[in-house]
C-alpha positions as CSV (number, residue, x, y, z in Angstrom):
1,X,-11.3,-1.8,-38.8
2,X,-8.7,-4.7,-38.7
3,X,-5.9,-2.2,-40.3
4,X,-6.9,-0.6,-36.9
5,X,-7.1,-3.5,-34.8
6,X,-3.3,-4.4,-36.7
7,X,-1.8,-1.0,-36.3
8,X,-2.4,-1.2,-32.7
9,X,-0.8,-4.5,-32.2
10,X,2.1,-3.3,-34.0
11,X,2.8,-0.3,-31.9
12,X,2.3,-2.2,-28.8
13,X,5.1,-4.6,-30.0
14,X,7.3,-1.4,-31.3
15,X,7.0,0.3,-27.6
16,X,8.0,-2.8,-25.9
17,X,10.7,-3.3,-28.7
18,X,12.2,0.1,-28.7
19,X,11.7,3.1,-25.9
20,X,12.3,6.1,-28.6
21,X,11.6,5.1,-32.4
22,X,11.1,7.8,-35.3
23,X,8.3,8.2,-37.1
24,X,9.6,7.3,-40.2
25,X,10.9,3.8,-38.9
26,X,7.4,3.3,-37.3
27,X,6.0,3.9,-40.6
28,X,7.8,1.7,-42.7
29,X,7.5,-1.1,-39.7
30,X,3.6,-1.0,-40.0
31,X,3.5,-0.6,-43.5
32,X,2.1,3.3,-43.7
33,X,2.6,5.4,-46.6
34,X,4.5,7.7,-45.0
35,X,5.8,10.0,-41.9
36,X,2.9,12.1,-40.9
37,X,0.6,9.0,-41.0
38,X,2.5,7.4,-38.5
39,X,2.3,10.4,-36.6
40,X,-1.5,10.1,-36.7
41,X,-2.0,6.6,-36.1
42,X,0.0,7.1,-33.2
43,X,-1.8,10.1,-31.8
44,X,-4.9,8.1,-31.8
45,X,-3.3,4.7,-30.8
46,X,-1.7,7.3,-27.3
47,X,-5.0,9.2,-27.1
48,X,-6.7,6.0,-27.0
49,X,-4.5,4.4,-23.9
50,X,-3.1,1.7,-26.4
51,X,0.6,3.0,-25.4
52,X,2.2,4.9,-23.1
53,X,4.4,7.5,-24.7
54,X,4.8,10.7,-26.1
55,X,5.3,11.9,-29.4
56,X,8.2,15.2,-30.3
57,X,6.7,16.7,-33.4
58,X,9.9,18.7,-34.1
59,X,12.2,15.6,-33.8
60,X,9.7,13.7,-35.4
61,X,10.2,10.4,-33.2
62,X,8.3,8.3,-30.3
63,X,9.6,8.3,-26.7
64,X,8.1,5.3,-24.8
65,X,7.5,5.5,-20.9
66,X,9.2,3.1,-18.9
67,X,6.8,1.1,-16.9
68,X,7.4,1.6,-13.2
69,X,8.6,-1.3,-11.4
70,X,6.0,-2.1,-8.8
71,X,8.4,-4.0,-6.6
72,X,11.0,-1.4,-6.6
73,X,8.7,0.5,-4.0
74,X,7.7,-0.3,-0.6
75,X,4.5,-0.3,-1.1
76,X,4.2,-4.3,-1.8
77,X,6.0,-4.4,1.7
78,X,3.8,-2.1,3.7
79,X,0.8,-4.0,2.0
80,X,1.9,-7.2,2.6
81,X,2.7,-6.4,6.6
82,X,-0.7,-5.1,6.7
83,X,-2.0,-8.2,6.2
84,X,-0.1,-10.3,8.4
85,X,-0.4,-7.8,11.5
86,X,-4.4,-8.5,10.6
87,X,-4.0,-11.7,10.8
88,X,-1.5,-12.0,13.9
89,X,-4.0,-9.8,16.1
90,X,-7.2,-12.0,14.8
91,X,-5.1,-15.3,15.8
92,X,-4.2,-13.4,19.2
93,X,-7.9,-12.5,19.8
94,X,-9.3,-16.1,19.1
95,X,-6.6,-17.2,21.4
96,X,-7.3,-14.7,24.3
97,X,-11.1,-15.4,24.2
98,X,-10.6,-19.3,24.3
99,X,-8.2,-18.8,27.6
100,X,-9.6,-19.7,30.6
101,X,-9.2,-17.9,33.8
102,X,-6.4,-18.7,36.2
103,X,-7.3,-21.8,38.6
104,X,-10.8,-21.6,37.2
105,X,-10.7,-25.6,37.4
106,X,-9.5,-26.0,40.8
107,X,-12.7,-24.0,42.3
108,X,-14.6,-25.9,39.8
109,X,-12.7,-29.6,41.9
110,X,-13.9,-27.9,45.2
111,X,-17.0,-27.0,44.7
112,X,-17.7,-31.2,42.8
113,X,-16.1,-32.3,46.1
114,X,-17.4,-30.5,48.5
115,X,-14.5,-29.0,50.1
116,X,-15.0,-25.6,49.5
117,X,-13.9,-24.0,52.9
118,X,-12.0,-26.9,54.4
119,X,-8.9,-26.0,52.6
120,X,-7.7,-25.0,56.3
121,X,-7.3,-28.6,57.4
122,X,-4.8,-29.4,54.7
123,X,-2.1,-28.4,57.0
124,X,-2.9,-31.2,59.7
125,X,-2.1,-34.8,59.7
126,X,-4.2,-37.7,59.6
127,X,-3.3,-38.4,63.3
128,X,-4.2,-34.9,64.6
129,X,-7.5,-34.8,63.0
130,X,-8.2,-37.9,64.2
131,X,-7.2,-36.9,67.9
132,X,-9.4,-33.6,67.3
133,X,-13.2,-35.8,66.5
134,X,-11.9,-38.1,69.6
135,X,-11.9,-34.9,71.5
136,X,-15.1,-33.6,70.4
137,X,-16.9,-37.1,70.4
138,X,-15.6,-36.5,74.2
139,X,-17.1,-33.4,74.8
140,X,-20.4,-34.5,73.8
């Protein structure tokens, strides 16, 4: 089991090393006896998801895959706009609930002070109300 556990190891460094390697190098690399054992250990090591590659029988060599650069794509883009739209409309929500209504404070100041419906007045002066309750105090 740790000839196994070795082999595997080996390979991994050999497909990082080289992308295409024949079997006979991979053999005398690992220490194998020959060829068509390091065809098999192979097979299994590929079968079992311990490389990525494929092996050409006739040509009797190993072509690696090239691992796919994840950041040559879009897809780290679109994933990562994602999340900042999601977090721009929660931020725009939070803001919009906490907003208060337009002038909700100044009815709020009328109704403490009791002026609610005397705003009409405010175009008077001081002098002219004061003539109007000297008229009405003469009335009475």
């Amino acid at each position: 089991r740790l000839a196994h556990s070795v082999g595997k190891a080996g390979l991994r460094k050999l497909k990082l090393s080289y992308s295409r390697i024949s079997l006979d190098d991979v053999a005398t690399r690992l220490g194998l006896p020959n060829a068509t054992s390091a065809e098999f250990v192979v097979a299994k090591a590929v079968r079992d998801g311990v490389i990525d590659a494929t092996i050409d029988h006739e040509q009797k060599y190993v072509q690696s895959h090239d691992l796919v650069d994840v950041y040559a794509t879009t897809e780290p883009t679109e994933a990562f706009h994602r999340r900042i739209a999601y977090c721009l409309t929660t931020h725009n929500d939070a803001v919009r609930g906490m907003r208060y209504p337009p002038d909700a404070y100044k009815k709020q100041l009328e109704a403490s002070r009791g002026l609610r419906g005397k705003g009409k007045d405010d175009d008077k002066t001081d002098e002219e109300k004061a003539a109007e309750l000297e008229d009405e105090l003469d009335e009475e």
